[in-house]
VODO-232638 format. One record per residue: x, y, z of N, C-alpha, C in turn; residue number from 1; residue in one letter. Coordinates in pm, whole numbers, plus 50000, padded with zeros to 5 digits. Layout:
% VODO-232638
[node [X; Y; Z]; [X; Y; Z]; [X; Y; Z]; NUM; 'A']
...
***
This chain:
% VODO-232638
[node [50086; 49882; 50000]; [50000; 50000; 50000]; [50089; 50124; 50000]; 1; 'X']
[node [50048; 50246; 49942]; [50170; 50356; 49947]; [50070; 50518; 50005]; 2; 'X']
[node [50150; 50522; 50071]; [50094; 50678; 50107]; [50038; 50772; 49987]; 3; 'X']
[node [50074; 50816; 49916]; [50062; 50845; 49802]; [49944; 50842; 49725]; 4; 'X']
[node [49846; 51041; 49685]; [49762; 51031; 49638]; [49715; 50953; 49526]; 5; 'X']
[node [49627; 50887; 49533]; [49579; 50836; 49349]; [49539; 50917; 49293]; 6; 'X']
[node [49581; 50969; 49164]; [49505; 51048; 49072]; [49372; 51002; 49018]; 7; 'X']
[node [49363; 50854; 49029]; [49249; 50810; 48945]; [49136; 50784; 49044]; 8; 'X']
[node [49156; 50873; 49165]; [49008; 50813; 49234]; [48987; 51017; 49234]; 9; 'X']
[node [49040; 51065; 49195]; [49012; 51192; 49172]; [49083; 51268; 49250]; 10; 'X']
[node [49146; 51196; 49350]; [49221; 51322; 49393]; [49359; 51371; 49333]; 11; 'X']
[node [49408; 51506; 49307]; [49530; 51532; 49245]; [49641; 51499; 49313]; 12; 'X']
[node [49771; 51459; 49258]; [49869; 51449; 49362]; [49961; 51562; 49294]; 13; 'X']
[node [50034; 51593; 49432]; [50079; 51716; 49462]; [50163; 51822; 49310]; 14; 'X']
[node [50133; 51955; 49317]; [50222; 51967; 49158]; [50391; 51950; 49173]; 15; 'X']
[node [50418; 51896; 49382]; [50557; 51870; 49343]; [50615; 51708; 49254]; 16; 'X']
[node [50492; 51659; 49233]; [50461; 51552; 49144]; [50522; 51541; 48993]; 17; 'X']
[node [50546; 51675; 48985]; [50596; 51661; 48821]; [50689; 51730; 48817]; 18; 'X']
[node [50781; 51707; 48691]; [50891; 51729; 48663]; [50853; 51899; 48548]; 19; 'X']
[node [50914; 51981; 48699]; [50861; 52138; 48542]; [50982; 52223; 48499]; 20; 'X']
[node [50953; 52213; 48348]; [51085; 52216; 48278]; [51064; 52383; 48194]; 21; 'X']
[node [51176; 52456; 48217]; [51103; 52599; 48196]; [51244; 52605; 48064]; 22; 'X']
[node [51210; 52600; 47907]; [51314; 52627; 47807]; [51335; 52739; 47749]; 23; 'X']
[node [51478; 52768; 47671]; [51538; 52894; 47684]; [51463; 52989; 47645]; 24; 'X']
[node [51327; 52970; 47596]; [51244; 53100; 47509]; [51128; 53106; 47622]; 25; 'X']
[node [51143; 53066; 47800]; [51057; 53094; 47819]; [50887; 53007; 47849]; 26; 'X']
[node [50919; 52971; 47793]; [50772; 52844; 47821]; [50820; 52741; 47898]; 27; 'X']
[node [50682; 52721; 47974]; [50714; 52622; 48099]; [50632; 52493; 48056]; 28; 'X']
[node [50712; 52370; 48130]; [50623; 52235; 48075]; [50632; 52167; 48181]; 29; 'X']
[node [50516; 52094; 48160]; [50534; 52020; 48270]; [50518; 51829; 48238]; 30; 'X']
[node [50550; 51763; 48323]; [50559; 51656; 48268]; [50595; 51532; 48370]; 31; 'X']
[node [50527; 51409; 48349]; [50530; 51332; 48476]; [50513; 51165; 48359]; 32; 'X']
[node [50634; 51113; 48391]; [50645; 50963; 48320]; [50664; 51018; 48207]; 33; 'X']
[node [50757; 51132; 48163]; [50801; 51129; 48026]; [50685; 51215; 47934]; 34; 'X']
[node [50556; 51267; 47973]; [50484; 51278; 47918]; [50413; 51388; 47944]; 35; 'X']
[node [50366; 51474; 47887]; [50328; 51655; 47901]; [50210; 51606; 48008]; 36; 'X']
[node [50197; 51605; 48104]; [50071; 51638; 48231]; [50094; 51704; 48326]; 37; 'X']
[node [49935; 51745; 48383]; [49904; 51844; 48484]; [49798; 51836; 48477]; 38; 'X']
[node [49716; 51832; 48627]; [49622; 51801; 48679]; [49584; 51940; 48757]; 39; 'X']
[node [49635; 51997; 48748]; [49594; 52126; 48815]; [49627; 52259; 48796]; 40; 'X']
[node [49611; 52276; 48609]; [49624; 52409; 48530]; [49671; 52360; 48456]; 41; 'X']
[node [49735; 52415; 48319]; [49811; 52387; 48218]; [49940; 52309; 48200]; 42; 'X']
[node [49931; 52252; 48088]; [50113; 52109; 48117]; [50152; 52245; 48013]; 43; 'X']
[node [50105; 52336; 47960]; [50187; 52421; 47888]; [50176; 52547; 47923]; 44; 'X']
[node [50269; 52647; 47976]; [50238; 52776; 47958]; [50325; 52860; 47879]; 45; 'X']
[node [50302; 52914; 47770]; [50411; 52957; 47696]; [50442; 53113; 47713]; 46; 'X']
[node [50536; 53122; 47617]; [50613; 53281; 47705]; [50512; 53408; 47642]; 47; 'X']
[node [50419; 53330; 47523]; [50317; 53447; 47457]; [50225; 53412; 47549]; 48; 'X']
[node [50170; 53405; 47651]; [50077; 53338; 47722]; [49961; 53236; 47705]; 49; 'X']
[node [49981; 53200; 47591]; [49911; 53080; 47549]; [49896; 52949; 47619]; 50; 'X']
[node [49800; 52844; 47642]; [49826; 52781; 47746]; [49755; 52648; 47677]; 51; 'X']
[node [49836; 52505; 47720]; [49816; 52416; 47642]; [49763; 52301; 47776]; 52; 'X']
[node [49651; 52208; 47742]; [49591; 52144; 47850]; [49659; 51980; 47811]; 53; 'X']
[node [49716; 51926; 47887]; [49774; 51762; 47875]; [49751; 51710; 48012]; 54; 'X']
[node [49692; 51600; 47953]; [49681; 51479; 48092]; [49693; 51369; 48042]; 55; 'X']
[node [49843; 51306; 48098]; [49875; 51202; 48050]; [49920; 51180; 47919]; 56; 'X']
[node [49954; 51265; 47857]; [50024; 51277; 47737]; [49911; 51316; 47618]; 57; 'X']
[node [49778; 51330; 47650]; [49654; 51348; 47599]; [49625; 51523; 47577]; 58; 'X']
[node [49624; 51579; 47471]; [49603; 51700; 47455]; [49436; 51736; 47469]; 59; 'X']
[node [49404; 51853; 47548]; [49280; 51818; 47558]; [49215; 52009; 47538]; 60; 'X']
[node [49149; 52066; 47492]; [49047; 52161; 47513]; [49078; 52278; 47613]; 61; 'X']
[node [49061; 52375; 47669]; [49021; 52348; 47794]; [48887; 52347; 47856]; 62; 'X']
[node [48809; 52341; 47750]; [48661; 52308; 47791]; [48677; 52162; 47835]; 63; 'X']
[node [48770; 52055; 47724]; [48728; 51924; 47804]; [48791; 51898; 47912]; 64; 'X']
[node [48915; 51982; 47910]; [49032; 51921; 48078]; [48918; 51982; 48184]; 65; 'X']
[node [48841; 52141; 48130]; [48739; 52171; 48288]; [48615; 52070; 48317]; 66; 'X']
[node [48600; 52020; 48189]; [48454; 51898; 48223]; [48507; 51755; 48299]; 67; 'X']
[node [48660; 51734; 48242]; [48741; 51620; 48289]; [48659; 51564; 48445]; 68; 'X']
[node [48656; 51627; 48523]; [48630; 51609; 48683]; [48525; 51565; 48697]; 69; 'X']
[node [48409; 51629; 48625]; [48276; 51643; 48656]; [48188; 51457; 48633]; 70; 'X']
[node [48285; 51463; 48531]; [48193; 51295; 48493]; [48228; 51187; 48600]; 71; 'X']
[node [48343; 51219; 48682]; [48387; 51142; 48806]; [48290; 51113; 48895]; 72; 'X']
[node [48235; 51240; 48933]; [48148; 51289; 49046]; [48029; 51202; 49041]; 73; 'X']
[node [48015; 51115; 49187]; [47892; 51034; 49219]; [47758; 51149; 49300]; 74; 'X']
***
């Protein structure tokens, strides 16, 4: 058994969870198992402020990353 939040019962685990990688022009990434995620704002924020939604290596909306939660909910 591990201390350690599950993401998949909905709760987030912590954003010291991922590996965030900020490159020379400025944009920040984030990334956990090799793969652009974030569970709690953007896996992309770029230096024009544009902002890119990944979970799990899955590019998503951000209409669908904000609906993401909701279909969980009992």
């Amino acid at each position: 058994m591990t201390s350690q939040p599950d993401w998949r019962s909905g709760t987030p685990h912590p954003t010291g969870g991922y590996d965030k990688v900020i490159v020379a022009r400025g944009d920040t990434l984030y990334f956990t198992a090799a793969r652009l995620h974030r569970l709690d704002g953007p896996a992309v924020e770029a230096e024009d402020g544009s902002l890119q939604y990944w979970v799990h290596g899955k590019r998503m909306t951000e209409q669908e990353y904000r609906e993401r939660g909701t279909s969980r909910q009992v």
